[in-house]
N, CA, C and O atoms as a printed pandas DataFrame, in Angstrom:
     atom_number atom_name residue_name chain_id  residue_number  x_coord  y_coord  z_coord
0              1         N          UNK        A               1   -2.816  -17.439   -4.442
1              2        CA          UNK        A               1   -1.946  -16.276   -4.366
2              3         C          UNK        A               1   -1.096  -16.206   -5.627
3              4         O          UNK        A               1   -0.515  -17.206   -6.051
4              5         N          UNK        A               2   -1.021  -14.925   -6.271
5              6        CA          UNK        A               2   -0.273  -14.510   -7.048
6              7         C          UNK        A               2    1.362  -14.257   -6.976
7              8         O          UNK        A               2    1.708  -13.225   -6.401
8              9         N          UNK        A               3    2.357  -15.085   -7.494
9             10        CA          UNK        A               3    3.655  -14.214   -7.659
10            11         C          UNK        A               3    3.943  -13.573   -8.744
11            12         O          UNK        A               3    3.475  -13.988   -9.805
12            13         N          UNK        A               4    4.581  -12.692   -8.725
13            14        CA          UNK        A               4    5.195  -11.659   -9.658
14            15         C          UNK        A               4    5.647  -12.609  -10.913
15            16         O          UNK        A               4    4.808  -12.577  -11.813
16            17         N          UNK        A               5    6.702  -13.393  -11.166
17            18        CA          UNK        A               5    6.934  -13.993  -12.672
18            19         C          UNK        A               5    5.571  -14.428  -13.106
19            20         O          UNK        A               5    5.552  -14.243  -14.323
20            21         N          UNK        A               6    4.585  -14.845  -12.775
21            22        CA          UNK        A               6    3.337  -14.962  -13.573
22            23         C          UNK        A               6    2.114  -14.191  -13.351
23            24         O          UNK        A               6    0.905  -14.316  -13.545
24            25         N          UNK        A               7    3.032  -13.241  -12.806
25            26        CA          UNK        A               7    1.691  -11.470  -12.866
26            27         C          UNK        A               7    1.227  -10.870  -14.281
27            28         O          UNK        A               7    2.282  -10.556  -14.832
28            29         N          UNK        A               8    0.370  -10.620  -14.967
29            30        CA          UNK        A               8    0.166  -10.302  -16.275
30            31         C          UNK        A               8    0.090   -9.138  -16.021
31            32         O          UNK        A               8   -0.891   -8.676  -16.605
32            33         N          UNK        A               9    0.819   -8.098  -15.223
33            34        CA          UNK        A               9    1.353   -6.639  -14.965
34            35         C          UNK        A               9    1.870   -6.114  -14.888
35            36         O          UNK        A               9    1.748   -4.900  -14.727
36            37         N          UNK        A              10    3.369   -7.197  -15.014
37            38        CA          UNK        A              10    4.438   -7.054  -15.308
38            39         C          UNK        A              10    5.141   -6.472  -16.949
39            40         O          UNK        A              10    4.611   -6.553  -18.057
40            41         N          UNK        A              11    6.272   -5.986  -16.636
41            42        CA          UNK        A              11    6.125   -4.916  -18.550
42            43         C          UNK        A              11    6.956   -6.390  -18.853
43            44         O          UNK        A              11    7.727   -6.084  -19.763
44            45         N          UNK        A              12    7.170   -7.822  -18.534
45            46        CA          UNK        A              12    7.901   -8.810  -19.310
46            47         C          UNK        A              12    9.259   -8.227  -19.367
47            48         O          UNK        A              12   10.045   -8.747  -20.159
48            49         N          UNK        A              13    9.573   -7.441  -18.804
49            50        CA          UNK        A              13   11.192   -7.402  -18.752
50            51         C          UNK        A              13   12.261   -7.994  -17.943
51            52         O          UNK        A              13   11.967   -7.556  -16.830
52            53         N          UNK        A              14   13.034   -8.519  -17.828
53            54        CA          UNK        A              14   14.345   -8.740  -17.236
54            55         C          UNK        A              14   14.985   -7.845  -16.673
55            56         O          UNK        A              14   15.927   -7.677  -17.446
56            57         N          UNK        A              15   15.202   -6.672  -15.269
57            58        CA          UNK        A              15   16.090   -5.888  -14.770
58            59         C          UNK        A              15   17.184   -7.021  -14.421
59            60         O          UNK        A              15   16.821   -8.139  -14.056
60            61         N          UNK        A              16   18.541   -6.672  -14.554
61            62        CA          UNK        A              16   19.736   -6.487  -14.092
62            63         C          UNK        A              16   20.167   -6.451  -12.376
63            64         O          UNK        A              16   20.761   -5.564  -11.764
64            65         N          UNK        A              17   19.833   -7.259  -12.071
65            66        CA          UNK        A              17   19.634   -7.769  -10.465
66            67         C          UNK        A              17   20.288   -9.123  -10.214
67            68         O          UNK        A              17   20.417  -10.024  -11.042
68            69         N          UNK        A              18   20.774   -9.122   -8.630
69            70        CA          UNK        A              18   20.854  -10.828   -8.505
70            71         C          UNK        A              18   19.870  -10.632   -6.993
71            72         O          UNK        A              18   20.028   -9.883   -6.029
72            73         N          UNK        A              19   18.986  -11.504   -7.254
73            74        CA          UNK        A              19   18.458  -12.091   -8.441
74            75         C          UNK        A              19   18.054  -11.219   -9.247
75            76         O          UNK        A              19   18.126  -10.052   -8.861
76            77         N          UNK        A              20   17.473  -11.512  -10.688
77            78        CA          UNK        A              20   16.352  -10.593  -11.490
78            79         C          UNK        A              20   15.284  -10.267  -10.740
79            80         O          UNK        A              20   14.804  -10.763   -9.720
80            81         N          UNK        A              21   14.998   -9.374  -11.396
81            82        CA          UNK        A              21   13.380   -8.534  -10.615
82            83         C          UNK        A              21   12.672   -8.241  -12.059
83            84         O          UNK        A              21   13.237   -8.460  -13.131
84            85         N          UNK        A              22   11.640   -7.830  -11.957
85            86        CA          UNK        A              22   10.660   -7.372  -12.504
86            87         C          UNK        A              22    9.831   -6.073  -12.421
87            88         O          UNK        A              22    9.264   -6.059  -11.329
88            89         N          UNK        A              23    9.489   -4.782  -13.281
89            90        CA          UNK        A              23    8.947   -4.154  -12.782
90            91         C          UNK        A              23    7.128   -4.318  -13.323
91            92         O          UNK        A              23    6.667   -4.574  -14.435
92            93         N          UNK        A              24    6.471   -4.055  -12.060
93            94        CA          UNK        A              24    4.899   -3.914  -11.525
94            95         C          UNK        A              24    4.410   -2.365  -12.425
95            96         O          UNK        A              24    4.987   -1.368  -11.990
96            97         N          UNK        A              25    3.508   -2.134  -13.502
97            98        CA          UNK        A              25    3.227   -1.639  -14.637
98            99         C          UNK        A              25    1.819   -1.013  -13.485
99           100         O          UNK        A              25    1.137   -0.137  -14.018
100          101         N          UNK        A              26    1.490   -1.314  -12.362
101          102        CA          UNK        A              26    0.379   -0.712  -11.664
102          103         C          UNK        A              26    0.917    0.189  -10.749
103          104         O          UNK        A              26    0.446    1.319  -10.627
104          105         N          UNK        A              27    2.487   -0.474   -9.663
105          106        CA          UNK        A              27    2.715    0.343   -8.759
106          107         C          UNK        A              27    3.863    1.279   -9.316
107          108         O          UNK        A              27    4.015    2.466   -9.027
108          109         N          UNK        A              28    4.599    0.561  -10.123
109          110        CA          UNK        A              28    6.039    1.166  -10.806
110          111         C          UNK        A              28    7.047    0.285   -9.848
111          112         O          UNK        A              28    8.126    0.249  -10.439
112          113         N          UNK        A              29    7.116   -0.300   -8.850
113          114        CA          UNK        A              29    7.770   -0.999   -8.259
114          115         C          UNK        A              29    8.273   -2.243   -8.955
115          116         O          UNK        A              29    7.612   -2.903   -9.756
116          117         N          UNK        A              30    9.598   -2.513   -8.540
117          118        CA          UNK        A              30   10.376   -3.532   -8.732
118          119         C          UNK        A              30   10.276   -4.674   -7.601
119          120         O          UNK        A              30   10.046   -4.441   -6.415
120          121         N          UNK        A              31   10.486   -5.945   -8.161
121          122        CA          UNK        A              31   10.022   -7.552   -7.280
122          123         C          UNK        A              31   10.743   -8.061   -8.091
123          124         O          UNK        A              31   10.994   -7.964   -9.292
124          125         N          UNK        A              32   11.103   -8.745   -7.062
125          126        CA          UNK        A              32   11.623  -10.310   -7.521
126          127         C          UNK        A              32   10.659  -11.289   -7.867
127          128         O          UNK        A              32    9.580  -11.502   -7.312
128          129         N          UNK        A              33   11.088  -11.779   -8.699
129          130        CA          UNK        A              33   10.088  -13.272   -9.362
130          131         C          UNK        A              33    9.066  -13.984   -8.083
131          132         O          UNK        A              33    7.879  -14.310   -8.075
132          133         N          UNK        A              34   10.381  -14.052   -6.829
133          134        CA          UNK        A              34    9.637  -14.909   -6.211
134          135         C          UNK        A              34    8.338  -14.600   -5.134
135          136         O          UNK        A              34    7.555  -15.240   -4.432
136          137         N          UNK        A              35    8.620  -13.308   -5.455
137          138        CA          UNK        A              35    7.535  -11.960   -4.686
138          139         C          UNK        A              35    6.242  -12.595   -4.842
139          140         O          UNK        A              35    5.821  -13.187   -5.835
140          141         N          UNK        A              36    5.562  -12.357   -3.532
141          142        CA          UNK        A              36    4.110  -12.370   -3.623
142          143         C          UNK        A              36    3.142  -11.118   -4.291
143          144         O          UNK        A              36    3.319  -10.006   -3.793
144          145         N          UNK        A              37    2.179  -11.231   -5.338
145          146        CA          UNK        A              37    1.727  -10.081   -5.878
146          147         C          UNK        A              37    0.855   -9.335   -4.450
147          148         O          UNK        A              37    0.009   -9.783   -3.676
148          149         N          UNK        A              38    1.682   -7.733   -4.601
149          150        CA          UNK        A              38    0.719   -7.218   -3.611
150          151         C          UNK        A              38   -0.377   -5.648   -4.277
151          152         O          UNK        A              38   -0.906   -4.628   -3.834
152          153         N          UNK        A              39   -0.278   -6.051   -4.986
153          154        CA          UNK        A              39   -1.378   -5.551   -5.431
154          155         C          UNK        A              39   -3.046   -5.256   -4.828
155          156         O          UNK        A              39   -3.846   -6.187   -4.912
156          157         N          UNK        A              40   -3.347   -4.355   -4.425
157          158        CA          UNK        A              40   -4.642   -4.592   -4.007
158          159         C          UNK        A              40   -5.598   -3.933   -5.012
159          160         O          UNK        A              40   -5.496   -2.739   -5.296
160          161         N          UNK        A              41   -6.625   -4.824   -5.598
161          162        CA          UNK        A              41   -7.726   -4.096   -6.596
162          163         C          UNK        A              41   -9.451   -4.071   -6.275
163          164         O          UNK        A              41  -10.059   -5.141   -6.241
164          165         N          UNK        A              42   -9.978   -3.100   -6.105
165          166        CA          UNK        A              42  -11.164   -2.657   -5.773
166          167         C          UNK        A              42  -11.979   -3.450   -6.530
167          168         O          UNK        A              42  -11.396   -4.177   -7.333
168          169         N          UNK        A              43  -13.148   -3.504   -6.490
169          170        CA          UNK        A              43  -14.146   -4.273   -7.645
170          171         C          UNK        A              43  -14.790   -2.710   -8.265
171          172         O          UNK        A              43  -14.946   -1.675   -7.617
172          173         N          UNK        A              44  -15.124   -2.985   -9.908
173          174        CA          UNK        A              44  -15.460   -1.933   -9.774
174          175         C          UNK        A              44  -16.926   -1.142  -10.204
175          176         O          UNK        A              44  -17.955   -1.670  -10.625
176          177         N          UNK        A              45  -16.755   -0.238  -10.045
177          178        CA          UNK        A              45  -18.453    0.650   -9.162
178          179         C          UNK        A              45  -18.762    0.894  -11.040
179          180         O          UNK        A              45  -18.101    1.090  -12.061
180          181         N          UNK        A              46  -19.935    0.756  -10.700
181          182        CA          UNK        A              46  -20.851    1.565  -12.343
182          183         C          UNK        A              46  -21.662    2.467  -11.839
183          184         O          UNK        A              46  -22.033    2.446  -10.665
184          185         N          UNK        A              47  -21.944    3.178  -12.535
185          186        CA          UNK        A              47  -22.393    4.142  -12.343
186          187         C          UNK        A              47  -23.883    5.073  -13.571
187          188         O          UNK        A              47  -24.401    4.564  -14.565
188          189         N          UNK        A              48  -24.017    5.716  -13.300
189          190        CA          UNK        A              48  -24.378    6.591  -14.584
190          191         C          UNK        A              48  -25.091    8.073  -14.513
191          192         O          UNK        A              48  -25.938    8.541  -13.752
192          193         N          UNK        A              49  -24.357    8.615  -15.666
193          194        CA          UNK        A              49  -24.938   10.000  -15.559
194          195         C          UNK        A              49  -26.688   10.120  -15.858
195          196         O          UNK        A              49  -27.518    9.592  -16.598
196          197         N          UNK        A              50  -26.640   11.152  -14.793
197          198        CA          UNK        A              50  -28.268   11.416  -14.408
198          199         C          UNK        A              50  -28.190   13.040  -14.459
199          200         O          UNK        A              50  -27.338   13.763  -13.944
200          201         N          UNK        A              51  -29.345   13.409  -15.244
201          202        CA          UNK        A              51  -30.255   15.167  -15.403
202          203         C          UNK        A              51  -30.829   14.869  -13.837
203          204         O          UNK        A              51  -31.822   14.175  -14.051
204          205         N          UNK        A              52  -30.742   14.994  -12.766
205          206        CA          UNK        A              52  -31.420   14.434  -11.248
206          207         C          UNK        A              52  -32.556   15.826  -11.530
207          208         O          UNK        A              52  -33.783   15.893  -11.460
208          209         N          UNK        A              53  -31.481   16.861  -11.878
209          210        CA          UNK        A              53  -32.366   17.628  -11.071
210          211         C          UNK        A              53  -33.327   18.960  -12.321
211          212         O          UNK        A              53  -34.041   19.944  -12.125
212          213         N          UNK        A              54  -32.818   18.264  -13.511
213          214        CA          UNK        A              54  -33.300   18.634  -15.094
214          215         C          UNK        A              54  -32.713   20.229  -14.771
215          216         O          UNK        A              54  -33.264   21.279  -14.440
216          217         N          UNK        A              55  -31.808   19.969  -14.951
217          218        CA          UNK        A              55  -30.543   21.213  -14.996
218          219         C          UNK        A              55  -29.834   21.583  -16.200
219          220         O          UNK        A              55  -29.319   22.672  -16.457
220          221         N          UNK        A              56  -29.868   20.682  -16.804
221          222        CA          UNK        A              56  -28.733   20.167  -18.129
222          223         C          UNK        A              56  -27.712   19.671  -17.716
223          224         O          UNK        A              56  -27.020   19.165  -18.599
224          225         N          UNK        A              57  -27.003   19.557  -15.843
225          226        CA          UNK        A              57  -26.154   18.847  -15.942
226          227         C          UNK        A              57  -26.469   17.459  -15.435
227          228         O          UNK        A              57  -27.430   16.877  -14.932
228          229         N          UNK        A              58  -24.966   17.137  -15.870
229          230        CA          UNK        A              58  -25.013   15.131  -15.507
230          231         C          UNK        A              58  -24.587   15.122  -14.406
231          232         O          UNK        A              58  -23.739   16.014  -14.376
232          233         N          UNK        A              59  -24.682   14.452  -13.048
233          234        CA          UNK        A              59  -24.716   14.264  -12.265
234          235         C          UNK        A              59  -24.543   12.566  -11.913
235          236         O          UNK        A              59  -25.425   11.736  -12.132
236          237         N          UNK        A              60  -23.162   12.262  -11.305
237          238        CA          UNK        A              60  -23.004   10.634  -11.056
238          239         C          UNK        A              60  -23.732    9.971  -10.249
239          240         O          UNK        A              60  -23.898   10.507   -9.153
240          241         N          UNK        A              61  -24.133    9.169  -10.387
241          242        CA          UNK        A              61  -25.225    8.215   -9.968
242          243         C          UNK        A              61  -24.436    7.918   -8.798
243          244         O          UNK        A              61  -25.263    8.261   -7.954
244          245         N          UNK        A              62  -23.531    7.566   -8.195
245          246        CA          UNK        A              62  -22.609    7.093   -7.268
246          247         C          UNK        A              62  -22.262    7.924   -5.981
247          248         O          UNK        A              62  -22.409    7.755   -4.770
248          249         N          UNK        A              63  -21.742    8.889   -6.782
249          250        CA          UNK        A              63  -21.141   10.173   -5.348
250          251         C          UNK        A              63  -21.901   11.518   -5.879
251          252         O          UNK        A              63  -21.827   12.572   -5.247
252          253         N          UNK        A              64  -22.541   11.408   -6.937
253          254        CA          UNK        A              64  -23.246   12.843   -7.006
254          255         C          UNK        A              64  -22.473   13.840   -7.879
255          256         O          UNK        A              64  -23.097   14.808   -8.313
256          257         N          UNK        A              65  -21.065   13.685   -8.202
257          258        CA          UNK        A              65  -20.218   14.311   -8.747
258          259         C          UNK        A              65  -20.585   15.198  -10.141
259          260         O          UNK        A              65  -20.802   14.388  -11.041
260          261         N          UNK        A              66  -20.736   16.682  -10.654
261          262        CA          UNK        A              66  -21.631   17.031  -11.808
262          263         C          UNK        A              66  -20.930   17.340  -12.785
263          264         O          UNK        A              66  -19.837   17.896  -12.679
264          265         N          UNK        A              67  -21.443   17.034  -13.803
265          266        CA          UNK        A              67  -20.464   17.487  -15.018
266          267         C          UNK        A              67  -21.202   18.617  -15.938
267          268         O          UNK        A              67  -22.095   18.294  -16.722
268          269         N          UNK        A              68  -20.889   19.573  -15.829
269          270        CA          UNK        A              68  -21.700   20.949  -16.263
270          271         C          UNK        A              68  -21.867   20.904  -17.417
271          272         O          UNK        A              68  -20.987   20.445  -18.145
272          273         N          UNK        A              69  -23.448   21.526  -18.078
273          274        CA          UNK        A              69  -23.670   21.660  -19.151
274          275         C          UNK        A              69  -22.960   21.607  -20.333
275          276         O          UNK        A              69  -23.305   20.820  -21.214
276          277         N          UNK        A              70  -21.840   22.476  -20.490
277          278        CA          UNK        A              70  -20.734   23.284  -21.036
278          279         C          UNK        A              70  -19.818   22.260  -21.207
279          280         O          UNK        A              70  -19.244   22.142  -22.289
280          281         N          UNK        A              71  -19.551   21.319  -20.066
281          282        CA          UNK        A              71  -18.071   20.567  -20.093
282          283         C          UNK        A              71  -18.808   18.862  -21.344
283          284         O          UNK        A              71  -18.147   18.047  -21.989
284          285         N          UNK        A              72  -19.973   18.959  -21.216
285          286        CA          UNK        A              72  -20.326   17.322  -21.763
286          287         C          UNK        A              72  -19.839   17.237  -22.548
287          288         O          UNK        A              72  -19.639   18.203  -23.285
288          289         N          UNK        A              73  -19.302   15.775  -22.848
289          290        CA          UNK        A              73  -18.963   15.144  -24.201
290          291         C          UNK        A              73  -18.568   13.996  -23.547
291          292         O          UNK        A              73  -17.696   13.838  -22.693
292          293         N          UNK        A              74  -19.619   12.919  -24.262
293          294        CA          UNK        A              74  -20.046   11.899  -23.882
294          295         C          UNK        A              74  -18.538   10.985  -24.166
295          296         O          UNK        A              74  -18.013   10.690  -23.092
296          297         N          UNK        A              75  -17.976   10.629  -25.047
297          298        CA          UNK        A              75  -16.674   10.246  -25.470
298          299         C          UNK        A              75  -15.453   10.291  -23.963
299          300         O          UNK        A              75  -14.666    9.445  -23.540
300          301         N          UNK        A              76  -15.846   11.907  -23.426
301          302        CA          UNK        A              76  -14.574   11.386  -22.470
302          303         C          UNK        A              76  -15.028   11.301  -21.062
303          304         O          UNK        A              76  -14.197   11.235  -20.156
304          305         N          UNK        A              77  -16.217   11.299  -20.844
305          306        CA          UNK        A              77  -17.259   10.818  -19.509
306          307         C          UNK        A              77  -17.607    9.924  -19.074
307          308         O          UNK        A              77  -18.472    9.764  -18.213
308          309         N          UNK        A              78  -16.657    8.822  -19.882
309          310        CA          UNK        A              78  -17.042    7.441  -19.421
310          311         C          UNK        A              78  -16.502    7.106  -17.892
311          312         O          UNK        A              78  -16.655    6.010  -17.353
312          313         N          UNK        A              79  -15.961    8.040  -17.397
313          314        CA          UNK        A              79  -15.856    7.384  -16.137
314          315         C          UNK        A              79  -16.053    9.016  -15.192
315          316         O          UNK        A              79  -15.625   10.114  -15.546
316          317         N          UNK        A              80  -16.731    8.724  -14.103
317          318        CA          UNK        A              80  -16.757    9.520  -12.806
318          319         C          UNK        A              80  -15.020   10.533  -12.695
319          320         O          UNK        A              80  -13.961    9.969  -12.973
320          321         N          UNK        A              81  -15.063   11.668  -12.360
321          322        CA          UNK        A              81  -14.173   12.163  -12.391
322          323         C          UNK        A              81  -13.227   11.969  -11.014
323          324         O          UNK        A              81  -12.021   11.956  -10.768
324          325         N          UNK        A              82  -14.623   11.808  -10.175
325          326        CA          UNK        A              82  -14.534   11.847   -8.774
326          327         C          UNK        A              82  -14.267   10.564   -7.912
327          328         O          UNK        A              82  -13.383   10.405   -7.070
328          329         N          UNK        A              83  -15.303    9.628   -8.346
329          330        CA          UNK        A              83  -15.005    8.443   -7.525
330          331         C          UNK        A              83  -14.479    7.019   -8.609
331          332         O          UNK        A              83  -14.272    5.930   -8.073
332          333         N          UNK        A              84  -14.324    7.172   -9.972
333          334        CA          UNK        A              84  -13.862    6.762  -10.671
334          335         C          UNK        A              84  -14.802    5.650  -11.038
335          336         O          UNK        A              84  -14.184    4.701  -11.519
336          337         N          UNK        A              85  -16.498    5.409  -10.941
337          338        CA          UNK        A              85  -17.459    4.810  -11.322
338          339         C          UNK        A              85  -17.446    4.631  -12.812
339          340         O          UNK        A              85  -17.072    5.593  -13.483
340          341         N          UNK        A              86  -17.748    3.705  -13.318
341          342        CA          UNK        A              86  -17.192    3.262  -14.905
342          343         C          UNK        A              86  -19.063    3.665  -15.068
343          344         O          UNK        A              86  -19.937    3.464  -14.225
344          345         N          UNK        A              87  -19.190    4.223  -16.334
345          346        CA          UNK        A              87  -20.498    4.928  -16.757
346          347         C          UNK        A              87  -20.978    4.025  -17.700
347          348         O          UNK        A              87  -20.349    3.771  -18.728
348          349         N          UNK        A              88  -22.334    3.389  -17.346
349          350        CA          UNK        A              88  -22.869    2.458  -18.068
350          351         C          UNK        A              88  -24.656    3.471  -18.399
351          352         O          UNK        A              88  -25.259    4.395  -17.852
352          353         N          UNK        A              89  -24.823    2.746  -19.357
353          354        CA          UNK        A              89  -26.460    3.313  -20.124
354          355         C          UNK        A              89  -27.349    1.956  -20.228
355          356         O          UNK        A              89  -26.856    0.839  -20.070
356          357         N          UNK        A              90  -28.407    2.138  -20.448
357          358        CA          UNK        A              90  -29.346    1.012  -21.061
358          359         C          UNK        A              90  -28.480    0.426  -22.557
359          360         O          UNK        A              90  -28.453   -0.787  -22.764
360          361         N          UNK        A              91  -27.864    1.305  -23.446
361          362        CA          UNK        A              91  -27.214    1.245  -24.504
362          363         C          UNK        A              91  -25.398    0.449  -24.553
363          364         O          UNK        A              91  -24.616    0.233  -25.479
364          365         N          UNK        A              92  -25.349    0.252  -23.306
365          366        CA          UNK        A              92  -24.092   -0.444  -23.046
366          367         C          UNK        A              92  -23.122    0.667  -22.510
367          368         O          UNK        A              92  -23.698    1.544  -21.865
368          369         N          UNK        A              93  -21.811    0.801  -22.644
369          370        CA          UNK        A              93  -21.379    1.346  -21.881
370          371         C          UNK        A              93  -20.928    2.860  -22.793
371          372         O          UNK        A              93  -20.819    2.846  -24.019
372          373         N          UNK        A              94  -20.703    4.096  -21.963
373          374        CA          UNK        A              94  -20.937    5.054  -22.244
374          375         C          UNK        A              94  -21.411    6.296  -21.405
375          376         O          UNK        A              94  -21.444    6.290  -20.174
376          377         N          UNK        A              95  -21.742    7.267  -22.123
377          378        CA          UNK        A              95  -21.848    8.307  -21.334
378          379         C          UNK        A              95  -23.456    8.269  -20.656
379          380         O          UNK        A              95  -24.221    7.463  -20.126
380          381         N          UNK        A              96  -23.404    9.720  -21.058
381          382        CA          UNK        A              96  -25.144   10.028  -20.530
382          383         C          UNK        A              96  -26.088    9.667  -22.011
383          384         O          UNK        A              96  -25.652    9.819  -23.152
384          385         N          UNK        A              97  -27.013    9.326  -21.769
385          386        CA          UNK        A              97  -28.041    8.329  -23.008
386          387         C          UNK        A              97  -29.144    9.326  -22.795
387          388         O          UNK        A              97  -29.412    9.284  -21.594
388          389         N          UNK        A              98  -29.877   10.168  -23.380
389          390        CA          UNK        A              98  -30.723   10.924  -22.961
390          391         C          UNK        A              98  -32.140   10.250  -23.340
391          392         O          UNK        A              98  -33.252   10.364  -22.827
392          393         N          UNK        A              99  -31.575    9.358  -24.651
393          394        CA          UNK        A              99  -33.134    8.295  -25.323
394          395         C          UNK        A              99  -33.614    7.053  -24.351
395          396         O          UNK        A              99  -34.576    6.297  -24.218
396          397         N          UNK        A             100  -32.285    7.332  -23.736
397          398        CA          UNK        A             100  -32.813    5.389  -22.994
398          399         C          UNK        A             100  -32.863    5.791  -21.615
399          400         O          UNK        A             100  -32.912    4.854  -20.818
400          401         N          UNK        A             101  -32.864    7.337  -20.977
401          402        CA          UNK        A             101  -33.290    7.678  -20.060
402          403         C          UNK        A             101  -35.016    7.920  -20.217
403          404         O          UNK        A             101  -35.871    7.795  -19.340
404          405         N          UNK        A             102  -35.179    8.298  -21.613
405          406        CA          UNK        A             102  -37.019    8.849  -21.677
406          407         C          UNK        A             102  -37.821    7.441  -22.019
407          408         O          UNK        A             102  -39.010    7.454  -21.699
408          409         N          UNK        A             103  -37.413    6.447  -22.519
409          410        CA          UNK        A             103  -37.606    5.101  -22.642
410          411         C          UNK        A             103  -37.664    4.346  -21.249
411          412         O          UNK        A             103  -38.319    3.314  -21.104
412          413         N          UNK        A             104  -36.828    5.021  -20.097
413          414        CA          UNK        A             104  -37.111    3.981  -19.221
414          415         C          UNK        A             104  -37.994    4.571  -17.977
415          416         O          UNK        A             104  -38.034    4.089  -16.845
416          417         N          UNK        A             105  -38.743    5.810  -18.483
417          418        CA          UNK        A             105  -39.794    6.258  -17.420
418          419         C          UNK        A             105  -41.089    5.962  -18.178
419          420         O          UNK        A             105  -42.178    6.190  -17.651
């Protein structure tokens, strides 16, 4: 179990408390040192954009979520809009790969 003085989520500050507290950089909440971290963190989902249905759009591998023709740009698609799936390629991580989609049929 995690306490708060050796949480690496903490912003390292000192609040003005008796005792001191600390503020949590995930919840915005303030703890005391001697606080148990309550943090809860998901593991997380990969995903990747897919042409499913040779539309021109990308479509998340995960929840289905589409990203329209018009809106692509691979740079800020690295993650699901919807279910927040981190977007991986044959090419490492990233958007939609259209070469290492025709490479892997």
């Amino acid at each position: 179990m995690k306490y708060c003085n050796s949480c690496e989520y903490t912003d390292n500050l000192m609040y003005t408390s008796l005792p001191p507290q600390v503020k949590c950089t995930i919840t915005g909440e303030f703890h005391y040192l001697s606080e148990k971290c309550n943090v809860k963190f998901e593991p997380v989902r990969l995903g990747r954009w897919e042409d499913t249905y040779n539309d021109g759009n990308w479509h998340c591998s995960e929840c289905g979520a589409i990203v329209e023709k018009d809106e692509q740009d691979r740079h800020f698609w690295r993650r699901c809009y919807h279910c927040g799936a981190v977007m991986v390629s044959l090419m490492g991580l990233g958007g939609y790969n259209k070469e290492s989609d025709d490479e892997s049929k």
